[in-house]
Backbone as numpy.savetxt, mean C-alpha at the origin, in Angstrom:
# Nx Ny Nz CAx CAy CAz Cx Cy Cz
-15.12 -0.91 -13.38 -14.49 -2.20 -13.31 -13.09 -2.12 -12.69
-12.19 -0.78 -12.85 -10.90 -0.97 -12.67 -11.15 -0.60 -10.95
-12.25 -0.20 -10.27 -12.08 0.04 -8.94 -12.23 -1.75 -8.33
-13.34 -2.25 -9.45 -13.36 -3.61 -8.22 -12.24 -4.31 -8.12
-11.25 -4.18 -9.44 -10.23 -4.91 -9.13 -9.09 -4.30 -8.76
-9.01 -3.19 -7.92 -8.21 -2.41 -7.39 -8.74 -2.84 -5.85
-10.01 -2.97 -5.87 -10.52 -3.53 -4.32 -10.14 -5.34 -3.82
-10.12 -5.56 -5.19 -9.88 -7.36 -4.75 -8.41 -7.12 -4.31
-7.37 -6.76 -4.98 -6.21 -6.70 -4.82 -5.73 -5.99 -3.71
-6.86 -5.02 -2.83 -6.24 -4.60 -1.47 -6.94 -5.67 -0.48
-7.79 -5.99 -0.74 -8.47 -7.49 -0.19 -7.83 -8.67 0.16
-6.57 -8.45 -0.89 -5.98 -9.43 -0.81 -5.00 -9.34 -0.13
-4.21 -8.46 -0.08 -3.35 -8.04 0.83 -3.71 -8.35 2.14
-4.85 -7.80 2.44 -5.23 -8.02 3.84 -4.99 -9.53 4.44
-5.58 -10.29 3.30 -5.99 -11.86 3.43 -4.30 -12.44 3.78
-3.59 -11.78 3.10 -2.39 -12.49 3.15 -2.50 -12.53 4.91
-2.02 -11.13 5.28 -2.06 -10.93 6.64 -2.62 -11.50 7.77
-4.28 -12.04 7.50 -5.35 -12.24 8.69 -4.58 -13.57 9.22
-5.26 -13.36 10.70 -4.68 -14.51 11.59 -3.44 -14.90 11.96
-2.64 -13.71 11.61 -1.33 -13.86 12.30 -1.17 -12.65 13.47
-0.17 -13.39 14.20 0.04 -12.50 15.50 1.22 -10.81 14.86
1.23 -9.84 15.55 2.04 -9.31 15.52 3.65 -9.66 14.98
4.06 -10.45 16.10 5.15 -11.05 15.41 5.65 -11.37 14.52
4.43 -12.51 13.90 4.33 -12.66 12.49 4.67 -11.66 11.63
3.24 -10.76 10.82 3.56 -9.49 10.26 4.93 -8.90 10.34
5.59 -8.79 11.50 7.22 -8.40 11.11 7.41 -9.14 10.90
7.63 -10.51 10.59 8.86 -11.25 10.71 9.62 -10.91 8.49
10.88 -10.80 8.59 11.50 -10.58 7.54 11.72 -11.93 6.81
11.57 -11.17 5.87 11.81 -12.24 4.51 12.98 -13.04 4.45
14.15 -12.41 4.73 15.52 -13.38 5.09 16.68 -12.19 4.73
17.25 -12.25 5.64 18.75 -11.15 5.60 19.14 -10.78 4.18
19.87 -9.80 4.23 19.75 -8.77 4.93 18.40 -7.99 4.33
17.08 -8.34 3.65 15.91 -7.84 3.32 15.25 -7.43 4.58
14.52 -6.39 4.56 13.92 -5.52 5.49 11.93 -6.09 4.75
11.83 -6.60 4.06 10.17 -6.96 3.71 9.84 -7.75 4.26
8.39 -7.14 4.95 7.73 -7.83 5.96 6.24 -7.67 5.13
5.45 -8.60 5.99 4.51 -8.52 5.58 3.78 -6.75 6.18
3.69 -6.42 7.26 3.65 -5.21 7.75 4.00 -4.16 7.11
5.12 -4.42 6.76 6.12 -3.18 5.76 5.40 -3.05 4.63
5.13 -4.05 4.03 3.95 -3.75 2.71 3.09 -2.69 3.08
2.10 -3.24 4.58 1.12 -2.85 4.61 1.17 -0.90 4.91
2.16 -0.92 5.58 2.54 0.24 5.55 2.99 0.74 4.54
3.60 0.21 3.68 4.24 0.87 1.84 3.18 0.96 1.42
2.29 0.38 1.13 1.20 0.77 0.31 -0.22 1.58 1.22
0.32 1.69 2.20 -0.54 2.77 2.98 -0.22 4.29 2.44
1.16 4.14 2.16 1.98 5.42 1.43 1.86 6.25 0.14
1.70 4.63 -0.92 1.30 4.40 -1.83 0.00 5.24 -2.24
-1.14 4.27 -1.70 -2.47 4.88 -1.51 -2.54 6.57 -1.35
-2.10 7.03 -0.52 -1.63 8.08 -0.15 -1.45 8.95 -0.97
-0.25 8.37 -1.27 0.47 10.04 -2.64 -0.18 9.81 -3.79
-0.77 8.72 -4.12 -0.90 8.85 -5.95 -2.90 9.48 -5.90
-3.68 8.66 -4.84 -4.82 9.11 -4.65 -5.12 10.63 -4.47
-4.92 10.74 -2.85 -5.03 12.22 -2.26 -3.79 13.25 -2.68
-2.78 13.02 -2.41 -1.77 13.97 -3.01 -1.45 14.38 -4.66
-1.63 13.25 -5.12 -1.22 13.14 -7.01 -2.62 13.83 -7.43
-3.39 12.63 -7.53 -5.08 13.28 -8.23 -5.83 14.26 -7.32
-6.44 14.01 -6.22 -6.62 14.85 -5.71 -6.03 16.42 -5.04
-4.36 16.16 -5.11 -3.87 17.57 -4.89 -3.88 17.67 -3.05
-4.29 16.99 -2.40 -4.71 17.35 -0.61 -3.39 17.29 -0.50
-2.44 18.54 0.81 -1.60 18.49 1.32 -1.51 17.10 2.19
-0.94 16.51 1.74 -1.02 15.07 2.62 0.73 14.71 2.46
1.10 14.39 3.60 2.62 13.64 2.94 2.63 12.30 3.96
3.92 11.99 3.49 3.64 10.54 4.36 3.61 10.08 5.13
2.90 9.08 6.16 3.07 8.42 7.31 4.34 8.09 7.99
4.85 6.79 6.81 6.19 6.27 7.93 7.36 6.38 7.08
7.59 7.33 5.75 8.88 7.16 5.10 8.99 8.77 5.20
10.11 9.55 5.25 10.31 10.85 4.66 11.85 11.04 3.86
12.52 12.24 3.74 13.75 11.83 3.14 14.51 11.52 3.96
14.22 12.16 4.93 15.98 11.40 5.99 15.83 9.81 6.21
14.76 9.39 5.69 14.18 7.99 6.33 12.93 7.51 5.04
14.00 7.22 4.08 12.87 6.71 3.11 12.48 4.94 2.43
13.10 4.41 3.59 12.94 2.92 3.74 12.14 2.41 5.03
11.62 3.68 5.97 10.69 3.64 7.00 9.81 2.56 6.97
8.66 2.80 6.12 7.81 1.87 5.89 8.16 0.78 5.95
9.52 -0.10 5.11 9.98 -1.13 5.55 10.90 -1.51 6.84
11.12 -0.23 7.28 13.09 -0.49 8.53 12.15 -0.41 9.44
11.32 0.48 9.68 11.28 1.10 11.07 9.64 -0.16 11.91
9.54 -1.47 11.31 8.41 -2.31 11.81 8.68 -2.88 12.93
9.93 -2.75 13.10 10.19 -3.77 14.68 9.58 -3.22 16.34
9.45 -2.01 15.69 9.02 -0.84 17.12 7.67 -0.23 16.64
6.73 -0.69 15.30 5.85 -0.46 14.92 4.45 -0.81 15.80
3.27 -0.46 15.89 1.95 -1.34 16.64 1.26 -1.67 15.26
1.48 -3.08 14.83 0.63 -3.51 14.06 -0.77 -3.02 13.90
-1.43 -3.24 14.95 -2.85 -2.69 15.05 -3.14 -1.44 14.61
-2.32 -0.56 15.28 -2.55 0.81 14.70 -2.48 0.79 13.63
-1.26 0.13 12.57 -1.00 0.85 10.67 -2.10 -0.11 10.58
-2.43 -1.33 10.91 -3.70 -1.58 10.01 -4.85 -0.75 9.91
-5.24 -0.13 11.00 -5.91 0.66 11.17 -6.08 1.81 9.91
-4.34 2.65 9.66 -4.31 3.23 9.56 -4.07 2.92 7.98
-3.83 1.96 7.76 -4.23 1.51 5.90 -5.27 1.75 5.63
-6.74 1.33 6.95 -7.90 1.25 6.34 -8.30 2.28 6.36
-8.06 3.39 7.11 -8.10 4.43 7.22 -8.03 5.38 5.90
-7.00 5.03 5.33 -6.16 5.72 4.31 -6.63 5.38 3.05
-7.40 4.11 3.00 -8.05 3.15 1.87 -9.51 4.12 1.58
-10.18 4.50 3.15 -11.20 4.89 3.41 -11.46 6.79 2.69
-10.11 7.16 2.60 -9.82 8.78 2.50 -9.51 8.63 1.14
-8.85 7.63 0.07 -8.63 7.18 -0.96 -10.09 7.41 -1.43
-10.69 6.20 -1.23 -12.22 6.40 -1.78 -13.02 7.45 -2.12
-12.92 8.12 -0.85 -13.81 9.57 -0.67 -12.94 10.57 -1.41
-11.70 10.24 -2.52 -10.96 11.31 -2.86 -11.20 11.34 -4.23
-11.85 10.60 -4.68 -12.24 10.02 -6.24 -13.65 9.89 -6.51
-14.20 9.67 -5.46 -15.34 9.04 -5.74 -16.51 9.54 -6.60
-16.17 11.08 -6.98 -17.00 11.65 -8.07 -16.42 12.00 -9.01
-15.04 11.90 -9.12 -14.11 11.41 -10.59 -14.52 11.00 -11.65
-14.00 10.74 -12.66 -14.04 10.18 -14.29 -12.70 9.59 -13.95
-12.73 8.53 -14.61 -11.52 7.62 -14.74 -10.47 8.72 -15.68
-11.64 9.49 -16.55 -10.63 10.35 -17.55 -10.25 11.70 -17.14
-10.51 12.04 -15.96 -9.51 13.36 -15.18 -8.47 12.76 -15.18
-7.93 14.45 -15.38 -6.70 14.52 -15.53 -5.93 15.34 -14.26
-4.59 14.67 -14.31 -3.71 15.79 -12.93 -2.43 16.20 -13.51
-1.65 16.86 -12.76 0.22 16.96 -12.98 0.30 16.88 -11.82
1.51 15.14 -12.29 2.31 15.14 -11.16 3.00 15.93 -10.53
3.08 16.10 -9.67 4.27 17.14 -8.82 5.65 16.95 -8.93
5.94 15.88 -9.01 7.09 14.94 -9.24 7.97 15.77 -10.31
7.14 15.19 -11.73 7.88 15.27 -12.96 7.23 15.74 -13.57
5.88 16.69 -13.48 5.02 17.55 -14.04 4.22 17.48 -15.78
4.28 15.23 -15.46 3.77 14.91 -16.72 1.72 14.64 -15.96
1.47 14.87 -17.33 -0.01 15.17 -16.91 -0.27 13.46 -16.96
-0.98 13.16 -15.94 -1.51 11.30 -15.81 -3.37 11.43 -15.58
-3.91 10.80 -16.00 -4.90 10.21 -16.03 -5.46 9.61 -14.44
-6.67 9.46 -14.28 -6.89 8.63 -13.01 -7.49 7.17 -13.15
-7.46 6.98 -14.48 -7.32 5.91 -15.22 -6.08 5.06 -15.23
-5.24 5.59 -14.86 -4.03 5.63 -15.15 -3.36 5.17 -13.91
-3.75 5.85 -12.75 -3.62 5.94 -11.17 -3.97 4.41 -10.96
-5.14 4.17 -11.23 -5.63 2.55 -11.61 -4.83 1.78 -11.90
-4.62 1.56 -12.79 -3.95 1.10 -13.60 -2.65 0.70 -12.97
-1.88 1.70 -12.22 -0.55 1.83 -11.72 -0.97 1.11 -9.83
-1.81 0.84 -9.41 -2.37 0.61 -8.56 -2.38 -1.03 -8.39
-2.87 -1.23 -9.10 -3.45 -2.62 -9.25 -1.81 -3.18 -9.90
-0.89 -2.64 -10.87 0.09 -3.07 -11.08 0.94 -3.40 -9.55
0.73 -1.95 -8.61 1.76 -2.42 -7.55 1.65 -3.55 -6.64
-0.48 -3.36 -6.58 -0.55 -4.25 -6.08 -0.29 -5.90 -5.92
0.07 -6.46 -7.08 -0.20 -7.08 -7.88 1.55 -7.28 -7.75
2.46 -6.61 -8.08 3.49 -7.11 -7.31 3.74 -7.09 -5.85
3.10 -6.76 -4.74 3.81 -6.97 -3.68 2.87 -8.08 -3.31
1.31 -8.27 -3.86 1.17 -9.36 -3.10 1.79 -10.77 -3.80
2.12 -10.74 -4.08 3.16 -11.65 -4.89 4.37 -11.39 -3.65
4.45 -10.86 -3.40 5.52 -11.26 -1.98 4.89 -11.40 -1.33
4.00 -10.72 -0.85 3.01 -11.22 0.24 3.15 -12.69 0.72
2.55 -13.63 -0.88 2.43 -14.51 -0.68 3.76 -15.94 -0.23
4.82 -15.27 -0.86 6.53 -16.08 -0.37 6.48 -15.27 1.05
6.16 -14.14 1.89 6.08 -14.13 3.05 5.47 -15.26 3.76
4.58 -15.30 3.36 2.91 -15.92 4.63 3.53 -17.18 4.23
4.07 -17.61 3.20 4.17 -19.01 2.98 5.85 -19.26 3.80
6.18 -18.57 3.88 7.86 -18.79 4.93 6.95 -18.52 6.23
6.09 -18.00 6.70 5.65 -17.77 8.43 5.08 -19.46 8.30
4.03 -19.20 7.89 3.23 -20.64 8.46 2.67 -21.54 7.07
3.13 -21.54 6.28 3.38 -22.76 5.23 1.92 -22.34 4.56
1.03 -21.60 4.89 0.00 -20.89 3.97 0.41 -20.52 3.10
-0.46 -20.96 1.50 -0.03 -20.98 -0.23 -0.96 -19.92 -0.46
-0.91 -19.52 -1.27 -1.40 -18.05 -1.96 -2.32 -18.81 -3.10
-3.61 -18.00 -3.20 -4.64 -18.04 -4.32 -3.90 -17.91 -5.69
């Protein structure tokens, strides 16, 4: 159950997004904020990323568009971004997510690398659907400042 609604909630994300031009997707939330709709899509491309394949699964994977010299990437660096490609490369990453769990127990266990407390992949869930769950909640004050589209 906690995957379908980990799937509605990247579903939704998307939805925020469809049918806008490039432009759109960058356009910022309002000075001096760097959140775009794009920037999400790329933050939680990141997201996906470390807590799936890197956290539970352990795969040398690090990140796409943030590192330390540059760890607001995902959001700064969209103006010179190709939309097309990070969508791509969300679904991509959504797609490597899947295949990284997919013979899991919700009740495996990992250590973070981080802070070397042991988490659940139950848990990963859980923390998933929370993030999601706040950004599309911006999502939706984005899409609704581009083109007056209201959120479900």
């Amino acid at each position: 159950m906690l995957d379908a609604w980990l799937e509605y909630h990247r579903s939704t994300l998307l939805m925020k997004c469809s049918g806008l031009t490039e432009d759109q997707v960058k356009r910022r939330s309002c000075p001096p904020s760097t959140l775009s709709l794009l920037g999400l899509v790329r933050h939680m491309t990141d997201v996906e990323r470390a807590w799936f394949r890197h956290g539970f699964a352990g795969e040398s994977v690090g990140p796409i568009y943030y590192s330390d010299g540059n760890i607001d990437g995902d959001f700064d660096d969209v103006d010179s971004a190709d939309a097309a490609r990070d969508f791509s490369a969300y679904l991509a990453e959504l797609a490597a997510c899947r295949a990284a769990v997919a013979h899991a127990s919700l009740d495996d266990t990992f250590v973070r690398r981080r802070d070397g407390r042991e988490s659940s992949l139950r848990w990963v869930y859980l923390h998933m659907i929370e993030e999601y769950a706040r950004h599309n909640g911006h999502a939706d004050l984005l899409r609704e400042r581009i083109d007056g589209v209201k959120g479900d």
